[in-house]
KOLVO-219991 format. One record per atom (N, C-alpha, C): residue in one letter; x, y, z. Coordinates in steps of 0.05 Angstrom, whole numbers, plus 5000, padded with zeros to 4 digits. Layout:
BEGIN
AXYZ...
This chain:
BEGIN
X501649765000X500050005000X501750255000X504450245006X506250475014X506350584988X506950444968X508650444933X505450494925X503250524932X500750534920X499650814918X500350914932X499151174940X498851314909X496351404912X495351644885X496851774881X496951904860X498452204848X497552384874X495152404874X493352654875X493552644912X493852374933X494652394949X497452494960X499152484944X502052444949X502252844939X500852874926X500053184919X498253414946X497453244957X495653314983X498053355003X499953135002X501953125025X503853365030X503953324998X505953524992X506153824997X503253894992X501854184992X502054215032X501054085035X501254095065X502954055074X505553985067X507853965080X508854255076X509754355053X510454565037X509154735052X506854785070X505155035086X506254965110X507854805120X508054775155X512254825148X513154625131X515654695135X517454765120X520254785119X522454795095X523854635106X526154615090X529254515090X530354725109X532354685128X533954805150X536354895129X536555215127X539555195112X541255095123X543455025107X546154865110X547855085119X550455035128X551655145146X553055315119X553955625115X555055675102X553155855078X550455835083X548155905062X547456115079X545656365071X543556605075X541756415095X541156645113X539256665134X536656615115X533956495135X531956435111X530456735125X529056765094X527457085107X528557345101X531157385087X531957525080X531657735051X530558045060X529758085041X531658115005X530558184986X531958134962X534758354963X534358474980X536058774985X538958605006X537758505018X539658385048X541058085030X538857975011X541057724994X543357784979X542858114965X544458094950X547158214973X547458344983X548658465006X550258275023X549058005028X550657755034X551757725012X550757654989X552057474958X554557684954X554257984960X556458024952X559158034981X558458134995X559358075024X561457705024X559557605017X560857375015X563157344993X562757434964X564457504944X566857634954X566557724973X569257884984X571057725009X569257645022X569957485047X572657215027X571957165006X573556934992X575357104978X575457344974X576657424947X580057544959X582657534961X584957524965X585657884953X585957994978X586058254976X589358364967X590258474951X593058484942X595158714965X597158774954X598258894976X598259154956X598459134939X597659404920X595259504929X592659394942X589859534953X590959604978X593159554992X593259605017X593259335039X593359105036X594258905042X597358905058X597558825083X600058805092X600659085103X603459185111X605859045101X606958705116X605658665139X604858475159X602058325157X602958095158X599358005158X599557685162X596957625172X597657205168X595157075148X593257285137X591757185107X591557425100X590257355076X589657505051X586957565048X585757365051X582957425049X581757315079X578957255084X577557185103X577156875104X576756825078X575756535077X578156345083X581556475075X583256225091X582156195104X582156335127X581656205162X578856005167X576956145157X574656205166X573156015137X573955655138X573955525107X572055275107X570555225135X569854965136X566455035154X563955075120X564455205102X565555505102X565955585077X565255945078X564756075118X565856155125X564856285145X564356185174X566255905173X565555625191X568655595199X568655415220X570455315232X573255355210X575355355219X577555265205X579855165217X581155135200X584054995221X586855125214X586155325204X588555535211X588655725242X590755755248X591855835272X592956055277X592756175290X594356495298X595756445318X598756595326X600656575352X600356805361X599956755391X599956955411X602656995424X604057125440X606557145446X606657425471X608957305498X608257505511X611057385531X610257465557X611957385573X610557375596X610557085612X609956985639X611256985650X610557165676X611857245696X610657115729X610956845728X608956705752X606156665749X605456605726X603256625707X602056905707X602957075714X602057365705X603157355674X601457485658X601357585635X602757845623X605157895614X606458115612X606858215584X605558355563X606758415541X609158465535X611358425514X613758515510X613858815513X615658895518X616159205516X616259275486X614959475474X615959615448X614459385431X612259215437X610759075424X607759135425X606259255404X604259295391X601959315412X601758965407X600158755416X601858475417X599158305429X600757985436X600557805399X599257885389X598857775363X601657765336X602157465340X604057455307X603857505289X603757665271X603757795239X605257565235X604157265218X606557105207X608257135177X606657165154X607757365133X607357605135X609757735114X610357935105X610357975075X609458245073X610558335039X613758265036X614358325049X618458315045X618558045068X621258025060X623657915089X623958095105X624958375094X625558525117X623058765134X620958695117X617558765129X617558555152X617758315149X616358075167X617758095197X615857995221X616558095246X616757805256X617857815273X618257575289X618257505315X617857205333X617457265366X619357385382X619357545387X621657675403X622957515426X626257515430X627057245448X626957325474X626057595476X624657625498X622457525514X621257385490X618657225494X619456955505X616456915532X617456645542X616056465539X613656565531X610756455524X609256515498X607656275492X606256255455X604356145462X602456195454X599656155452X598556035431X597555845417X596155815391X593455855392X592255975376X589355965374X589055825347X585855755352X584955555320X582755835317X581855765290X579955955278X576855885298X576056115296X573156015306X570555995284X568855985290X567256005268X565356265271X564256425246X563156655246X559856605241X559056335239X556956255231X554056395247X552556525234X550156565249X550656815267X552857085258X553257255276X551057445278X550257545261X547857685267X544857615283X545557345290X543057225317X545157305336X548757185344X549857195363X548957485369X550357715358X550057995367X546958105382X545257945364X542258045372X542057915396X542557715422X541757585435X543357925457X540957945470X540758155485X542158215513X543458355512X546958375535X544758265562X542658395568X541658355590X540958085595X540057895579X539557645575X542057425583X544657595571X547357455583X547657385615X547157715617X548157775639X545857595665X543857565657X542557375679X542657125691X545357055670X546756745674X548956835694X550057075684X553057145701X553357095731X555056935730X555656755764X558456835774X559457015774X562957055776X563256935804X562256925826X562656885845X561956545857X560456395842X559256235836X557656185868X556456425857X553856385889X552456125895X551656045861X549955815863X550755535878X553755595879X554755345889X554655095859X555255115848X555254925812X557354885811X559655035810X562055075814X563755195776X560855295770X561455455749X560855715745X563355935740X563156185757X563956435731X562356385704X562356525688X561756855692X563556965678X563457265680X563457325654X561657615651X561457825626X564757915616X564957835594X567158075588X565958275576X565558625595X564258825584X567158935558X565659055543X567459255519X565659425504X567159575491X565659775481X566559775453X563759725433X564959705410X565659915387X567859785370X570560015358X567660225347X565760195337X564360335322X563160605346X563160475366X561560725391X563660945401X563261125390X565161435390X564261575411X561961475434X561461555458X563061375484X564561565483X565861465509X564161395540X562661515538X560361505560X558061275556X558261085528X555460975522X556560745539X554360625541X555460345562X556160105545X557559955562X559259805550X556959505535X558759455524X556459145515X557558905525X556858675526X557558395516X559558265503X561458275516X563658165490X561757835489X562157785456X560757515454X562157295430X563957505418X565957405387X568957345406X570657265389X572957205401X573956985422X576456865420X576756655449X576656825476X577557035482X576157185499X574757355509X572657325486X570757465492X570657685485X572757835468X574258145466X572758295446X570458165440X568958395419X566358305417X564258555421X561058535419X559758555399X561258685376X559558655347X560858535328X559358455305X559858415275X561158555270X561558925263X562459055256X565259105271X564459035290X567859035304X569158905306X568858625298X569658385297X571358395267X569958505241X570558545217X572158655221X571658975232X574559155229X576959075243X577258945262X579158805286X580858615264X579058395242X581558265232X581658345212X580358475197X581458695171X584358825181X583858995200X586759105213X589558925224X588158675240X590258585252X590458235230X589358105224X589957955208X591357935173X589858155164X590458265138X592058495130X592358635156X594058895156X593159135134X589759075141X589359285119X586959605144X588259805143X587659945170X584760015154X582460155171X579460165165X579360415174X576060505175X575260805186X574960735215X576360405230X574960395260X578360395266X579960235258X583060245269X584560335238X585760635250X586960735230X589860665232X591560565253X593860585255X594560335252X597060355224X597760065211X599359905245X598759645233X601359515259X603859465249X606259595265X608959565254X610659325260X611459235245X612759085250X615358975277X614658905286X615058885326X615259095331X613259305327X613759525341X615459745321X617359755293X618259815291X617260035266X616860265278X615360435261X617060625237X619560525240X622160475216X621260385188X621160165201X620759905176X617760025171X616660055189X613560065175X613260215155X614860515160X614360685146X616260595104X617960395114X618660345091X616760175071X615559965089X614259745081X611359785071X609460025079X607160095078X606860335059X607060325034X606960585021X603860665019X602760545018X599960645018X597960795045X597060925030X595861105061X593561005073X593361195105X591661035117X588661235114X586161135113X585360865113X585260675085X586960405090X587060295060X583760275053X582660115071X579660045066X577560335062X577660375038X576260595031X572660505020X570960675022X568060685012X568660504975X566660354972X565960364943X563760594934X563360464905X560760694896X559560614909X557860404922X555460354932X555460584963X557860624975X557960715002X558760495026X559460315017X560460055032X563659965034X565359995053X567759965056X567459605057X570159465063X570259215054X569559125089X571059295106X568959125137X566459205129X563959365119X561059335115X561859075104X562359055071X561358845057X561158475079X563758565092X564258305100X562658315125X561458535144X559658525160X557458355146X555858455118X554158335114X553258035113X555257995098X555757665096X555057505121X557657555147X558157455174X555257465185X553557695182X551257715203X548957635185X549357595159X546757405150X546757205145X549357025160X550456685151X547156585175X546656375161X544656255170X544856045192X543556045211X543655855240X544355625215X546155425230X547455125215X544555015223X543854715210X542054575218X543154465237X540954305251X540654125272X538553855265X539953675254X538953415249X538653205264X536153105271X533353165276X533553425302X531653595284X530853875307X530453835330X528753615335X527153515362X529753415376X531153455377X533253325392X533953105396X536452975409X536352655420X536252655441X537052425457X536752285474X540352345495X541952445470X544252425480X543752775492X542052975487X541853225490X542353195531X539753035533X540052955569X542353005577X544152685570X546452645581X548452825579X548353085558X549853285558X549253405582X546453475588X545753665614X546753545639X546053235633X546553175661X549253165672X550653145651X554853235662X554553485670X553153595669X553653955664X555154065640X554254005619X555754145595X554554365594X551754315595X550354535586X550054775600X551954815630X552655005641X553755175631X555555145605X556955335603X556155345573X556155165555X553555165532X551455155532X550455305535X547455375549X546455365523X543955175518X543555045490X541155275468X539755475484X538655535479X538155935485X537556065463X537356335461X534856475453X534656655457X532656785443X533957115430X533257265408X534557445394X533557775402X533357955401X531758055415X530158185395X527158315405X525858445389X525658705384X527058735387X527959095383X527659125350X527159355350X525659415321X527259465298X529859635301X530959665285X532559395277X531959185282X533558905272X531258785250X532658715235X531258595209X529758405223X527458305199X525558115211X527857825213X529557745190X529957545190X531457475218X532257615230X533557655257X532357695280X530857885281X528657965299X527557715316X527457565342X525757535359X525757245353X527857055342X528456805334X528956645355X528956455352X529756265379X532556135366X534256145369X536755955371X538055735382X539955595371X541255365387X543355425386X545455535406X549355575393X550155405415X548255255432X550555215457X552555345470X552455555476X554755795486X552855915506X554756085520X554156315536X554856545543X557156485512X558956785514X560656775532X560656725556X562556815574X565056695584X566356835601X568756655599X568856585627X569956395624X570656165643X574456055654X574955995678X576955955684X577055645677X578855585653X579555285642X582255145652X583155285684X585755225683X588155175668X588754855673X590854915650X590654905619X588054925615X587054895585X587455285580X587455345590X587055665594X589955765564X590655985554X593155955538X594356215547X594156245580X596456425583X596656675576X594956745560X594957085552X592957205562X592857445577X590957635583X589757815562X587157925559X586258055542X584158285558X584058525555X583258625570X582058565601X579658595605X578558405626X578658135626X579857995610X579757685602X582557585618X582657455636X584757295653X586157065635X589657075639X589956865632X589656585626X587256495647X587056175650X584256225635X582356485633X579656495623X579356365593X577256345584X576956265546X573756235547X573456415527X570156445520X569456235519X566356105525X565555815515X565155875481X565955765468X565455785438X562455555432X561655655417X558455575401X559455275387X558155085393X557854845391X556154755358X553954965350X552554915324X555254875302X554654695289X556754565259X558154375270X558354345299X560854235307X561553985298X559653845282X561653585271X562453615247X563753845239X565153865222X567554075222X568254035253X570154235258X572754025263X574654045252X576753955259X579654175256X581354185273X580754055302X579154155313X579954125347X577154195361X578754295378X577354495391X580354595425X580554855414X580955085426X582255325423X585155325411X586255075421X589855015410X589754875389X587654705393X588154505358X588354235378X588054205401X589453915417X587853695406X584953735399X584153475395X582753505350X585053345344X584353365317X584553115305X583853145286X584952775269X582452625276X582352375263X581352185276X578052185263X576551965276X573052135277X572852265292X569952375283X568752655306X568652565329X567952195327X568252055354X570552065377X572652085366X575252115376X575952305377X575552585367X575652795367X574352945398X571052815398X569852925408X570252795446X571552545444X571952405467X575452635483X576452685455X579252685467X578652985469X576753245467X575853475476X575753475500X572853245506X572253265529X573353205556X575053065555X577752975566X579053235578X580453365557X582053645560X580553825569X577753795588X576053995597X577053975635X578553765633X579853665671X582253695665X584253615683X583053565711X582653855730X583654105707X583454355730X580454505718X580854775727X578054945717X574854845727X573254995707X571055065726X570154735699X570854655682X569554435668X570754145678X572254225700X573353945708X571753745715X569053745739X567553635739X565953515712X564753665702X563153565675X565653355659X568353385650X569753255644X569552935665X569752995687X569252775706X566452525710X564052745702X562252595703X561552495671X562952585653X562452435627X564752155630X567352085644X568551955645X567751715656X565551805676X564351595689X561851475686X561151615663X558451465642X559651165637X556851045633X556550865628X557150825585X558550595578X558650715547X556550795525X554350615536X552450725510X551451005520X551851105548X550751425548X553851535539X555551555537X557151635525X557651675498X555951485478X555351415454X553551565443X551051575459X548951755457X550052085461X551852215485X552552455481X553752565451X555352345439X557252455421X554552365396X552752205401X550452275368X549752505369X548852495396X547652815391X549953095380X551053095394X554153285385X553853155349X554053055342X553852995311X552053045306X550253035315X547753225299X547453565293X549253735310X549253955304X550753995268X550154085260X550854135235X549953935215X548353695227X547453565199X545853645180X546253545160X544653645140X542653365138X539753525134X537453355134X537653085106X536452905114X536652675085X539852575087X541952675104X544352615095X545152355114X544452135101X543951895112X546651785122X548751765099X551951675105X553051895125X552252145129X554252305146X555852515117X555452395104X557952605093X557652885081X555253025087X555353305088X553753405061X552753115042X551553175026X549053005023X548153074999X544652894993X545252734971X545952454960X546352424938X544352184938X544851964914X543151764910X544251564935X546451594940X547551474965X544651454988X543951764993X542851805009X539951695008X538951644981X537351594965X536151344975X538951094971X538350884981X537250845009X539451005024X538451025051X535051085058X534051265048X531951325046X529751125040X530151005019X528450865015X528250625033X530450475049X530750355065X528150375088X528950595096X527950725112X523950825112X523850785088X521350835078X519950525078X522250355066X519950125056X520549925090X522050045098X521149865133X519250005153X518250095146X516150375159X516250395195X514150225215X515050245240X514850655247X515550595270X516350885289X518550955282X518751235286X522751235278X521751465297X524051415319X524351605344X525651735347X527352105353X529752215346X532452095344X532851905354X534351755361X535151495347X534151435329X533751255304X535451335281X536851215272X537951305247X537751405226X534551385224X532551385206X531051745209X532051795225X530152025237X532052275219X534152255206X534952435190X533952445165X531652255166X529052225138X526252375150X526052445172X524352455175X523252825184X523952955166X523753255168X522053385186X519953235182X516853335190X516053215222X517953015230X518052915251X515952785265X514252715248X511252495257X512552225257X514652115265X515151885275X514751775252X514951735229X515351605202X516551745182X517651565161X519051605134X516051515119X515651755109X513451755080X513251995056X512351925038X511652115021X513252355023X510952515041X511152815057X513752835061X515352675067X518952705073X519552775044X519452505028X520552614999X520952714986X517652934990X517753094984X520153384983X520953315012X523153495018X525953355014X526253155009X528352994998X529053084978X527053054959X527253264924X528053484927X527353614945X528253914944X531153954945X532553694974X535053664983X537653584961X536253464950X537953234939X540053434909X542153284912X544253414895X544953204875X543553264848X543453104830X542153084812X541252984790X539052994764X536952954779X534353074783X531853084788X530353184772X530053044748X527653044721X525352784725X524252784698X523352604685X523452424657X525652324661X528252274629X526452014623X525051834629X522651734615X520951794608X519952034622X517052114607X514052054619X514351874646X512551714650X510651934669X511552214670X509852384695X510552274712X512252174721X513152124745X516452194750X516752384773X520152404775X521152234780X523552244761X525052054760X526151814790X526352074812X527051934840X525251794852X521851884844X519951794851X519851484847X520251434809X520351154805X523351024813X525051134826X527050994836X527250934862X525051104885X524051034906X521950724902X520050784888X519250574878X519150264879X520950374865X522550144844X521950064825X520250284814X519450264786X521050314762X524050414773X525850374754X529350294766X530050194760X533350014766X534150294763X537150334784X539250434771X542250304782X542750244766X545750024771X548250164767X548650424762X549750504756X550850744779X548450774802X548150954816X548651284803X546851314782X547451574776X544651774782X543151684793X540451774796X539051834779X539851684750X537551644723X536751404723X533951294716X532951114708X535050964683X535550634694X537650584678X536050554646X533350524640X531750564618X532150844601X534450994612X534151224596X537151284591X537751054596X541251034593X540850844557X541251014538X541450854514X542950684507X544850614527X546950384518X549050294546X548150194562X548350054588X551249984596X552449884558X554649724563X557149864548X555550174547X557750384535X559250544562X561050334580X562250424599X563150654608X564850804587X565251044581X564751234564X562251134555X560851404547X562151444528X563651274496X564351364471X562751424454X559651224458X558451194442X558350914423X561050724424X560950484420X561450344441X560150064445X561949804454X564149724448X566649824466X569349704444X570449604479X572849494469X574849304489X575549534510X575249784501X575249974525X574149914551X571349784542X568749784557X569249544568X569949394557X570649114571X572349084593X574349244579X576849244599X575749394625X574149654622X573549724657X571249554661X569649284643X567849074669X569948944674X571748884662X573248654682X573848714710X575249104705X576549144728X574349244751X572349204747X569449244763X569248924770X570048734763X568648434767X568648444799X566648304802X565648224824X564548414858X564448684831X563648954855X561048944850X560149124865X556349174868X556349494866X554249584855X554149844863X555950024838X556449864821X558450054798X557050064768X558050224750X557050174721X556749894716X558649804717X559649494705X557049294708X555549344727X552649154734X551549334727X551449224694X549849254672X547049144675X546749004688X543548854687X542348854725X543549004729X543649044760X542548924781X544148634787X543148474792X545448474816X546648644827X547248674850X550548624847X551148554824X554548454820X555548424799X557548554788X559048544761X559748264757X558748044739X559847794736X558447674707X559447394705X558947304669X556447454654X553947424670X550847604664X552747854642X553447924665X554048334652X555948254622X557848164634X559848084602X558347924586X556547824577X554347754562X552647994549X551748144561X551548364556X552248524543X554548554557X557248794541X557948554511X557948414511X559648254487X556648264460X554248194475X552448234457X551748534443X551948684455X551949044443X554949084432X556148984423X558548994411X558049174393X559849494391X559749624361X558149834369X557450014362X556150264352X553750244380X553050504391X551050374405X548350504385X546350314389X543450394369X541850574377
């Protein structure tokens, strides 16, 4: 009865699915809701965020990228695994800048050899940071300072033994010295409250290109010598275009209309608990709201969020990296936002836990959260889980950033996923968040049907016609099974004119032969020509009978 269903029902499903939900953008895509004015404003924003700024625009004379998207690569605007060095001098773990040094930050290239700066051997201490991710900043910024601040425990009155504090700042854009301070909520410590300050901060200090917020180039250790040799271009390099948009706007735009990552299945798991019950979620506090203040676009305005963060920073002991940042203590480090996270590698503020699966990744994080700091406990009570709740924490942690329909894990929708689906369809049953199956199940009524597929089609990355002709899409009769495809290309193999034209010359020749041999005895390839689950004598019968020209 499943494979039976009417046109005209499966058209009912559809319509009513299409009025209640969508597809969750993918991590790296536009906010949904955004008007035609604010798309193109990301589209181009983003054009720039990738595009490798020269030193002839004002680039350098110091810098450790070029553009935004090195760092900032896994996708567009997401986690990365490039690194910046911090550098200073510990003095009994006090935090001491070098004398005649800037800041604590490494400029690692240069325009020149004799532009490029280096750690001073005065230095006794180095810091690595990993990239963070910029995903979804225009919900971060909107989540309302006051809202932070009602978590803030510095003292840890509650007795939890988690004793998060505000890092207040005032951001580069506020020319009132008197306005009150905000939220730091960007950065490993917390050191900046907006988008726009966040942009101009690594425009200046990453790319060495100075703005209308930091006009003064950084010299090379300090050495305003060399600078003046190395920097012929004046300040501010980052000048207005015609539109009226300097390159921190453009790249503001982008950063604050990247769209919340999905969360596959929405409804959560089972492993979400056992996060709370370690106390993770003390300091990733799983849940936000944006505020409604009027002058914020609708697509922003009054949203509910998931980042797992809290903004604030926290004493991580010896996970801590040693450098002070304004109000931010050496051993402190912002909790960083958890959304995409299975596709962050590494993982750690330093890079400590990388390689491997997300499984191993995500075990050997939580680990490095003890034995000191305010996460030592939660490190402690996940050690002493039992293994399948330990199993269950890290699905759920893999579910942040999935993408819906993406059955294998691997970040995409293909016929791969296809199969999965249908699997999943023709064993029908309950499918509970927690089910494997539940990344089929969009709409979340406890089954794979129709109504899903519908949004499957939408998902899926691949030919989605009707190359028979029969009014029926093509995926439809391959859900079916109203039509074979042996080839896994997501065409009906009936619309493949010549089955045993391996590579696509147009004739059967020894070409074709020679890659079934080297297919014998696989499943799942061209070569199972008659797709009967395995390249073997059947198929080379086949191929030997279409010999020549295909008809």
């Amino acid at each position: 009865m499943r494979l039976a269903l009417a046109a005209s029902t499966v058209l009912a499903l559809t319509a009513a699915s299409h009025a209640q939900l969508a597809l969750q953008p993918r991590a790296g895509e536009p906010l949904a809701g955004l008007t035609p004015g604010q798309l193109a404003l990301f589209n181009a924003g983003r054009t720039l965020y990738a595009t490798p700024i020269p030193a002839s625009a004002g680039m350098g004379p110091i810098f450790n990228k070029t553009n935004c998207q090195s760092c900032h690569s896994n996708p567009i605007g997401g986690w990365g695994n490039a690194s910046v060095m911090h550098f200073g001098i510990s003095d009994k773990g006090a935090f001491i800048p070098v004398p005649g040094e800037p800041q604590s930050l490494l400029q690692e290239f240069a325009v020149s050899e004799f532009c490029k700066e280096h750690v001073p051997s005065s230095a006794n201490l180095t810091a690595i940071r990993m990239t963070n991710s910029s995903m979804a900043f225009g919900m971060v910024e909107a989540v309302p300072d006051a809202a932070i601040a009602a978590l803030e425990d510095p003292d840890d009155l509650n007795g939890d033994g988690v004793s998060g504090r505000i890092h207040w700042v005032r951001p580069l854009e506020e020319s009132n010295a008197g306005a009150p301070l905000r939220a730091g909520r960007f950065g490993w410590k917390a050191q900046v409250a907006t988008v726009l300050s966040f942009s101009a901060d690594a425009t200046r200090n990453e790319m060495g290109i100075t703005n209308r917020l930091l006009m003064e180039e950084n010299a090379p250790n300090g050495d305003t010598a060399r600078l003046a040799a190395c920097d012929p271009v004046p300040e501010p390099e980052d000048v207005a275009d015609t539109q009226g948009f300097a390159f921190i706007d453009r790249v503001t735009h982008f950063q604050r209309y990247l769209s919340v990552p999905p969360q596959t299945p929405k409804s959560g798991m089972a492993g979400e608990t056992v996060f709370v019950s370690v106390g993770c979620a003390k300091c990733h506090v799983p849940e936000w709201s944006t505020s409604n203040a009027a002058g914020l676009e609708d697509a922003i305005r009054g949203k509910v969020i998931r980042p797992y963060a809290d903004f604030m920073l926290h004493d991580m002991g010896l996970q801590g990296d040693g450098v002070s940042d304004g109000y931010a203590m050496e051993t402190e480090l912002r909790t960083p936002t958890l959304w995409n996270l299975r596709t962050r590698d590494p993982m750690m503020h330093n890079g400590a836990a990388a390689g491997g699966t997300f499984n191993d990744r995500v075990r050997t994080a939580i680990g490095l959260h003890g034995p000191y700091g305010e996460a030592a406990s939660s490190a402690a009570a996940f050690d002493a889980l039992p293994e399948q709740d330990k199993a269950r924490l890290v699905a759920f942690l893999d579910s942040l950033g999935k993408i819906e329909f993406d059955g294998n894990g691997d970040n995409h929708v293909t016929v791969l996923d296809l199969a999965d689906f249908r699997t999943a369809y023709l064993a029908g049953g309950t499918v509970t968040p927690n089910h494997h199956a539940a990344v089929h199940d969009i709409d979340q009524d406890a089954d794979v049907d129709l109504a899903d597929f519908a949004f499957f089609m939408q998902a899926f990355e691949g030919p989605n016609g009707d190359c028979n002709g029969n009014g029926v899409p093509d995926l439809r009769d391959l859900l079916d099974g109203t039509s074979a495809d042996a080839d896994l290309d997501a065409v009906p193999d009936e619309c493949v004119p010549c089955p045993a034209d391996l590579n696509g010359s147009g004739t059967v020749t020894g070409a074709d032969l020679g890659l079934l041999l080297g297919m014998w005895g696989q499943s799942g390839v061209s070569g199972d020509i008659n797709g009967d689950g395995e390249v073997n004598g059947a198929d080379l019968g086949l191929l030997l009978g279409a010999w020549g020209p295909c008809q």
